[in-house]
C-alpha positions as CSV (number, residue, x, y, z in Angstrom):
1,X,0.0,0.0,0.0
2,X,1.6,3.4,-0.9
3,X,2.3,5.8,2.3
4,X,1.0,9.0,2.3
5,X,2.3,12.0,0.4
6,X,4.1,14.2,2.5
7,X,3.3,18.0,1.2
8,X,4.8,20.5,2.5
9,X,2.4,23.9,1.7
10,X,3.8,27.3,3.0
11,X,2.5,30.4,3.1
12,X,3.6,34.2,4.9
13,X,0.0,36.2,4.2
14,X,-3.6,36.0,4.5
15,X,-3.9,35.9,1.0
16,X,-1.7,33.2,0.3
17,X,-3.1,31.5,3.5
18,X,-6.8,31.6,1.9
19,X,-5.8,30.0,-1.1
20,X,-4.1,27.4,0.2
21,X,-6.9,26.4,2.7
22,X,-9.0,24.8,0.7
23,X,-6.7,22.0,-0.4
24,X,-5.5,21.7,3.1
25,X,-9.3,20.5,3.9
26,X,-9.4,18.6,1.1
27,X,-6.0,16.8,2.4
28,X,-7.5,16.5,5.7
29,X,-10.6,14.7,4.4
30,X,-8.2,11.1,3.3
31,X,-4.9,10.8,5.9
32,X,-4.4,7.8,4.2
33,X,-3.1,9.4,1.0
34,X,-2.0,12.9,2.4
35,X,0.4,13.8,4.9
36,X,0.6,17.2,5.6
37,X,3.3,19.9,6.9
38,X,2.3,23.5,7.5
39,X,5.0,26.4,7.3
40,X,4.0,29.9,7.9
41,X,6.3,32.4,7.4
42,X,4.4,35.8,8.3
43,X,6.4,38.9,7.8
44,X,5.5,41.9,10.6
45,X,3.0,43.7,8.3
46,X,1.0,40.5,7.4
47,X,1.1,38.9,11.0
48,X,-1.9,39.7,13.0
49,X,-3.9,39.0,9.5
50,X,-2.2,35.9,8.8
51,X,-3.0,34.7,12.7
52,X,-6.5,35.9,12.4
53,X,-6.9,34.1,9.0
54,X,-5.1,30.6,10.1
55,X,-6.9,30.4,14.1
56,X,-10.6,31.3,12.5
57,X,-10.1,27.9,10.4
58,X,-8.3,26.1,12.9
59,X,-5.2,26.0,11.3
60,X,-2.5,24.7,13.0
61,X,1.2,25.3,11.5
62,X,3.9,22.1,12.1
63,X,6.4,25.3,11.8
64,X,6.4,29.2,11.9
65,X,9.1,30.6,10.6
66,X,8.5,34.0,11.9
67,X,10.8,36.7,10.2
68,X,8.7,39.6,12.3
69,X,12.6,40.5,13.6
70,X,13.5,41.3,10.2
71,X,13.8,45.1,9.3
72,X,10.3,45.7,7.6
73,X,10.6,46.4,4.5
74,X,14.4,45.6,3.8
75,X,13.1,42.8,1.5
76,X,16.6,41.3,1.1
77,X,17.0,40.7,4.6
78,X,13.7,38.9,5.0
79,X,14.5,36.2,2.1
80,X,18.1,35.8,3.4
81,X,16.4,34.6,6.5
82,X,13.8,32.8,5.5
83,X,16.2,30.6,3.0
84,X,18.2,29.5,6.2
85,X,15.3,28.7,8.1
86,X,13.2,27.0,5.1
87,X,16.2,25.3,4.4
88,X,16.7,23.6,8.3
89,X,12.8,22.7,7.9
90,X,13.2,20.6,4.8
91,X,16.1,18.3,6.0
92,X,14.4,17.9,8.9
93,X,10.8,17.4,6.9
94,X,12.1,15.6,4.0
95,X,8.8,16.2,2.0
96,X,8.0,14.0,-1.4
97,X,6.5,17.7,-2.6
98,X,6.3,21.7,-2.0
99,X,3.1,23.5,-2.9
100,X,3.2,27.6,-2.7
101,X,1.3,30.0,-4.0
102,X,1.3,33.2,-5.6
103,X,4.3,35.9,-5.8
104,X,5.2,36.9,-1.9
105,X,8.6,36.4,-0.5
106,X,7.4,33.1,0.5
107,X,6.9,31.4,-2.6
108,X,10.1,32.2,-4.1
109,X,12.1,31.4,-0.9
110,X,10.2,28.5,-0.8
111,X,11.3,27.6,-4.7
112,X,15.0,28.2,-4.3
113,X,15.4,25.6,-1.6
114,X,13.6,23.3,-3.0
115,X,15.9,23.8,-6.4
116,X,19.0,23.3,-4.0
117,X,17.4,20.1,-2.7
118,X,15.8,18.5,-5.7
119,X,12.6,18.3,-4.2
120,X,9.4,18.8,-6.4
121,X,7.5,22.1,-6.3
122,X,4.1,23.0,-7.9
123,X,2.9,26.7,-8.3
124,X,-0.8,27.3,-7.5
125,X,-1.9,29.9,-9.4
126,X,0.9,30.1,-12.0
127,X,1.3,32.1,-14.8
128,X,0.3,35.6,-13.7
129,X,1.9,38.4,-15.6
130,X,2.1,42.5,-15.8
131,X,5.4,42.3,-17.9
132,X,7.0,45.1,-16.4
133,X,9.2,44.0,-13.0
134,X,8.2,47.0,-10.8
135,X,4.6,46.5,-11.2
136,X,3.7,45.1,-9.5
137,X,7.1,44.9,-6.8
138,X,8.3,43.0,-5.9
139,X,5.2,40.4,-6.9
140,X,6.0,40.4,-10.7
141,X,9.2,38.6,-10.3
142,X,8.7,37.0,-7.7
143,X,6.1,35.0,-9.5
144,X,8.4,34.7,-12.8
145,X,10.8,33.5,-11.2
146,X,9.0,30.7,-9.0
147,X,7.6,29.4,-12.4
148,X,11.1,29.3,-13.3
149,X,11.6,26.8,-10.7
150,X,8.4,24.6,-10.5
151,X,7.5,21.1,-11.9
152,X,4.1,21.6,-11.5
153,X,2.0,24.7,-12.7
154,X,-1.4,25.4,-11.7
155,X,-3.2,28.1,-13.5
156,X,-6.3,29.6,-12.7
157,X,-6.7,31.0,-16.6
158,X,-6.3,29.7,-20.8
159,X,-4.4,33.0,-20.3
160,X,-2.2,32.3,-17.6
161,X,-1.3,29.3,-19.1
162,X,-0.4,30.8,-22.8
163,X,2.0,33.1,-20.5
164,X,4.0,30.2,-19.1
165,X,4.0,28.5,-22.7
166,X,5.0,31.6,-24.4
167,X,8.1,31.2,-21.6
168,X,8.7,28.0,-23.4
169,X,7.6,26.0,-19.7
170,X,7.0,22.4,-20.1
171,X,3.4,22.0,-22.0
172,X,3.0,18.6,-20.2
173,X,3.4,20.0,-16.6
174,X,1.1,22.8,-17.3
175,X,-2.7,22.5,-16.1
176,X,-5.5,25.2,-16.2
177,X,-7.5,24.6,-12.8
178,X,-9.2,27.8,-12.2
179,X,-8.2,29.9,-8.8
180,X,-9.1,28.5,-5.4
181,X,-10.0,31.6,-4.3
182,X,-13.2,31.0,-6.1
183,X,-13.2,27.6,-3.8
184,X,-12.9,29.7,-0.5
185,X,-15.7,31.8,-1.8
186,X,-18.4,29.1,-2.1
187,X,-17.2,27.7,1.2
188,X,-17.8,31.5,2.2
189,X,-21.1,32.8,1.7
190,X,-24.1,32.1,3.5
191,X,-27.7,33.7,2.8
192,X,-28.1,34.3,6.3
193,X,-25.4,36.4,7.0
194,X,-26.0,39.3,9.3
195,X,-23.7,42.1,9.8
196,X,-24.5,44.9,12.5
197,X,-23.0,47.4,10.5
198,X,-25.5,46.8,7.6
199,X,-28.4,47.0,9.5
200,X,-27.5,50.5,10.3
201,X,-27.5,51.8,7.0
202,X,-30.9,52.9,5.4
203,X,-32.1,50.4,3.2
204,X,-32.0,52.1,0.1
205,X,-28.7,53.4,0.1
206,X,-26.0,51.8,-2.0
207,X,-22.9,50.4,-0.5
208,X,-19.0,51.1,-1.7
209,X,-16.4,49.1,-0.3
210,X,-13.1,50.5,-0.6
211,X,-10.1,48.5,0.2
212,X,-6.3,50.2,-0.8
213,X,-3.0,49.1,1.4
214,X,-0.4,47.7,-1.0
215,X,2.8,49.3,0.0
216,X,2.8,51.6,-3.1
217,X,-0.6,52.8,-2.9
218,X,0.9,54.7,0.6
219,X,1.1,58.5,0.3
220,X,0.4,60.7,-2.7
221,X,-1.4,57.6,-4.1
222,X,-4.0,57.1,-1.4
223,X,-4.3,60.7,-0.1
224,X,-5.6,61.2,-4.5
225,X,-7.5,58.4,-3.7
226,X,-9.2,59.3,-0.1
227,X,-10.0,62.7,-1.1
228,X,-12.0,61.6,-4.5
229,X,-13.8,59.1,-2.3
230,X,-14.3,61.5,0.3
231,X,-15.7,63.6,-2.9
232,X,-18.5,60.5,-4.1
233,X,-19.8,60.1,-1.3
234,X,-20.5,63.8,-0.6
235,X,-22.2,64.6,-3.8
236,X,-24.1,61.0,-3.8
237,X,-26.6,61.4,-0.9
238,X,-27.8,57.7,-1.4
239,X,-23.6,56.4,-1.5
240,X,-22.1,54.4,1.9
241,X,-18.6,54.0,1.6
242,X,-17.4,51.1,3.8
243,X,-13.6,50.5,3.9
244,X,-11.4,47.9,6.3
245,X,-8.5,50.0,7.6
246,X,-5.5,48.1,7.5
247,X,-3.2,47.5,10.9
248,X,-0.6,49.9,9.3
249,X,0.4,53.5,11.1
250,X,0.4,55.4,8.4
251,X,-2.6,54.3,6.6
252,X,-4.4,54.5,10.0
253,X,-3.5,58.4,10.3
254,X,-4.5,59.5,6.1
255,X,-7.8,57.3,6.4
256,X,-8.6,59.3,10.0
257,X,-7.1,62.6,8.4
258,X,-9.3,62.3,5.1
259,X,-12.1,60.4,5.7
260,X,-12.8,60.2,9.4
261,X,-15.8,61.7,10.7
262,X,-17.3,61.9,7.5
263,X,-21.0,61.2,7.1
264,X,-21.8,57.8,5.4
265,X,-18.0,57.0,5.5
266,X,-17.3,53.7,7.8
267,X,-13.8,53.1,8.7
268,X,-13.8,49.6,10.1
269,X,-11.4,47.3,11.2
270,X,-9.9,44.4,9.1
271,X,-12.6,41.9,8.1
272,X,-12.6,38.2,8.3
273,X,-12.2,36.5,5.4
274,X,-15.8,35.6,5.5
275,X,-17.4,38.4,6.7
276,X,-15.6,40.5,4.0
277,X,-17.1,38.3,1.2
278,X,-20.8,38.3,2.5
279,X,-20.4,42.4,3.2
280,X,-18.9,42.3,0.2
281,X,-21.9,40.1,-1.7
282,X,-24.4,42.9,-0.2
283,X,-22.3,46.0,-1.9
284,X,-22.9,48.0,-5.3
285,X,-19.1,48.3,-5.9
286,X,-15.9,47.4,-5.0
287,X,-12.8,49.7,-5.3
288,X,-9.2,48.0,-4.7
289,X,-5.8,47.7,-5.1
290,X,-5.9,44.1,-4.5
291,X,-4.7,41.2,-6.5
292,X,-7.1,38.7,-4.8
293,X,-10.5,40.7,-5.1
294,X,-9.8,40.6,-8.7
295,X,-10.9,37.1,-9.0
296,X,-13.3,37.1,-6.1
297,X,-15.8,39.8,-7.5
298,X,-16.9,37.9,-10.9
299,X,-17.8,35.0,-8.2
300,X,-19.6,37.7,-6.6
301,X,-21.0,39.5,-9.8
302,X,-19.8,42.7,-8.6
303,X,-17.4,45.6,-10.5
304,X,-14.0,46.4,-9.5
305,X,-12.5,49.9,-10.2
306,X,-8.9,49.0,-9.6
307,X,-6.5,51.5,-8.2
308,X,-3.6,50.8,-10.6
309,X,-1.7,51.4,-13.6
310,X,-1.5,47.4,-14.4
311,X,-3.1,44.1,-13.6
312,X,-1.6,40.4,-13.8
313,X,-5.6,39.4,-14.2
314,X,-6.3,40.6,-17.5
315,X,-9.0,38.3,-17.6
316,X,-11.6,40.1,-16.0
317,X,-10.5,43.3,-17.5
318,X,-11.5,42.1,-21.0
319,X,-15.0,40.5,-19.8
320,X,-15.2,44.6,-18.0
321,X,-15.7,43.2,-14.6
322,X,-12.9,44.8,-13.6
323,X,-11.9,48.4,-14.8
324,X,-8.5,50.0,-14.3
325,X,-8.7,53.5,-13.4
326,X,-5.3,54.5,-11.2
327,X,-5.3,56.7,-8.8
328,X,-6.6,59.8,-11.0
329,X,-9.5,61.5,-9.3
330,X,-11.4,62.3,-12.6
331,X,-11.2,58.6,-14.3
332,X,-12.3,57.2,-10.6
333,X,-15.3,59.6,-10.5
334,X,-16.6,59.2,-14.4
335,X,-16.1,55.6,-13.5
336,X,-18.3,55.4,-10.3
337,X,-20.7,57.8,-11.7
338,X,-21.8,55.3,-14.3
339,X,-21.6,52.5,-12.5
340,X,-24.3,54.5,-10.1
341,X,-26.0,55.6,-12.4
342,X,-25.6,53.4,-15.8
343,X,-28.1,50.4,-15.0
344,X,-27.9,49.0,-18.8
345,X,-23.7,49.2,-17.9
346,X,-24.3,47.6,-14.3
347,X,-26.1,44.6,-15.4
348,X,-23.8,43.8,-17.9
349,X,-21.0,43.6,-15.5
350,X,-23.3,41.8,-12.9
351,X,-24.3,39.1,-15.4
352,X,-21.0,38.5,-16.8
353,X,-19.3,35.0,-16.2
354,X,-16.7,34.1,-13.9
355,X,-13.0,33.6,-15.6
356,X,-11.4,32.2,-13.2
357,X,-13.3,28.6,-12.6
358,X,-16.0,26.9,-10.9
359,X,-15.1,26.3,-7.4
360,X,-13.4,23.0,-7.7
361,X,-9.5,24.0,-8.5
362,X,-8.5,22.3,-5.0
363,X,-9.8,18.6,-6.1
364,X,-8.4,19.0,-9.8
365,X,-5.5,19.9,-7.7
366,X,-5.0,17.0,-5.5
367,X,-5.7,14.8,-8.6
368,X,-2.9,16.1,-10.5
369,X,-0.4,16.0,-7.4
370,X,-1.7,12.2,-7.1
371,X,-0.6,11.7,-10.2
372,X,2.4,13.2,-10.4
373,X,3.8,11.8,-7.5
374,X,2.5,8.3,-8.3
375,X,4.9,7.8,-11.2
376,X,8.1,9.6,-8.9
């Protein structure tokens, strides 16, 4: 009888974390074919999310590789650290195969030992590409160059997967499985869900949700951004604008500065993963720097404005779910106003379908792991 496959899956942020969950439920379901071993990794700004993430799901790491002591944002520092202490876990774990996922420090880390040590490594959610190394940064290599090193790619998109072939990648290790993230959101939402905070606004009013806290969005970026929300809502008497201020200091102080006190503005704390997806579910809008609610808002049949120049998820660009509008205060308010006020425009963003799969990347996963491993 074959042993169990001994995974090793690592991740260092919520977002990583969430993606990754759903296949470490499906491993938990049959012990008899999977053995796992958990790594976190979480870097200072991502901790208490991470945690909060991880405990709410009843996570349990086998190691955490904390690199909190590192300077913050001295990127160089935090992977020299994390290769020595990746590199002690894997001798000691010995795994048959490393998943990661994503671009963060983690993932390429994560790939470079397990080049040093010929140990296997699939990518979930390979393939993602801007083209231009700085945007976004470090993500966009970090991603290039963990496909670089993997045996195994897993891409949530026909698109994702043309990149990596383009990059002359092996056809035969190449399969498109759609994004868990789209698995975490029908494990998410519930028709039920109550949130106190809704049942404050007046019914009839429309609901914004506003999430910006990637490290380049910080300063002239956000305070653009702030104000021009600050602006909507004002001259939109029917508008709520809900957004989840991140732990960080000096997003804390621009969103107070900007935005507190504002009628119909709601400065909250960070959302669960769950919560955020039924508030979320409820909204008009979503407006984001985020990589991750790219893919969850077709799920949800809700638009994305997104607050940059470039996106790695052209996908839902080109079906219009998504709309990339920077940080420009004009091209942010045209593009709200219609969305407000354009209902033919609305519904044909609403009714568009999902790119980025069904809900069952985790099993075609596991199947393709199974495979692979059964013919090492």
């Amino acid at each position: 009888m074959q042993a169990p496959y001994k995974i090793m899956l690592l991740f260092g942020t919520r977002a990583e974390a969430l993606k990754l969950i759903p296949i470490i439920k499906l491993m938990r379901v049959d012990p008899a074919k999977w053995q796992l071993s958990i790594v976190t990794t979480a870097q200072q700004q991502h901790r208490s999310q991470l945690w909060q993430a991880i405990e709410r799901l009843h996570i349990q790491p086998d190691f955490n590789l904390d690199v909190a002591d590192a300077p913050e944002y001295d990127l160089v520092e935090q992977l020299s650290r994390l290769l020595h202490n990746l590199n002690n876990v894997m001798k000691a774990s010995q795994p048959d195969m490393l998943l990661v996922v994503g671009d963060a420090t983690t993932s390429l880390a994560a790939s470079l030992v397990s080049f040093y040590r010929h140990l296997p490594l699939g990518h979930v959610e390979a393939g993602l590409r801007t083209y231009d190394k700085f945007l976004p940064f470090p993500d966009e290599m970090h991603r290039r160059l963990t496909d670089d090193l993997a045996d195994l790619y897993f891409a949530p998109t026909t698109k994702a997967r043309n990149n990596l072939l383009a990059e002359h990648h092996p056809a035969q290790q190449i399969y498109v499985t759609g994004n868990t993230s789209i698995d975490a959101v029908r494990a998410c939402l519930s028709n039920d869900f109550h949130s106190s905070l809704l049942d404050q606004l007046p019914a009839d009013h429309r609901v914004i949700i506003l999430t910006m806290q990637r490290p380049e969005s910080i300063g002239a970026p956000m305070r653009r951004v702030f104000r021009t929300m600050r602006d909507i809502v004002q001259t939109n008497p029917d508008v709520e604008l809900i957004y989840p201020v991140a732990n960080n200091p000096e997003i804390m102080n621009l969103a107070n500065s900007l935005l507190g006190d504002q009628e119909r503005i709601h400065l909250v704390q960070p959302l669960p993963h769950r919560d955020f997806l039924n508030l979320a579910a409820r909204s008009t809008l979503i407006i984001t720097d985020s990589g991750t609610i790219q893919e969850e808002a077709p799920a949800l049949h809700k638009p994305v404005l997104l607050l940059r120049e470039k996106t790695e998820r052209p996908e839902a660009v080109d079906l219009g779910i998504v709309r990339i509008v920077g940080t420009a205060p004009t091209t942010i308010q045209q593009a709200v106003f219609e969305l407000l006020h354009n209902h033919r425009a609305y519904r044909k963003i609403a009714n568009a379908p999902n790119p980025f799969g069904d809900g069952h990347a985790s099993e075609q996963i596991l199947k393709i792991i199974d495979q692979y491993l059964s013919q090492k």
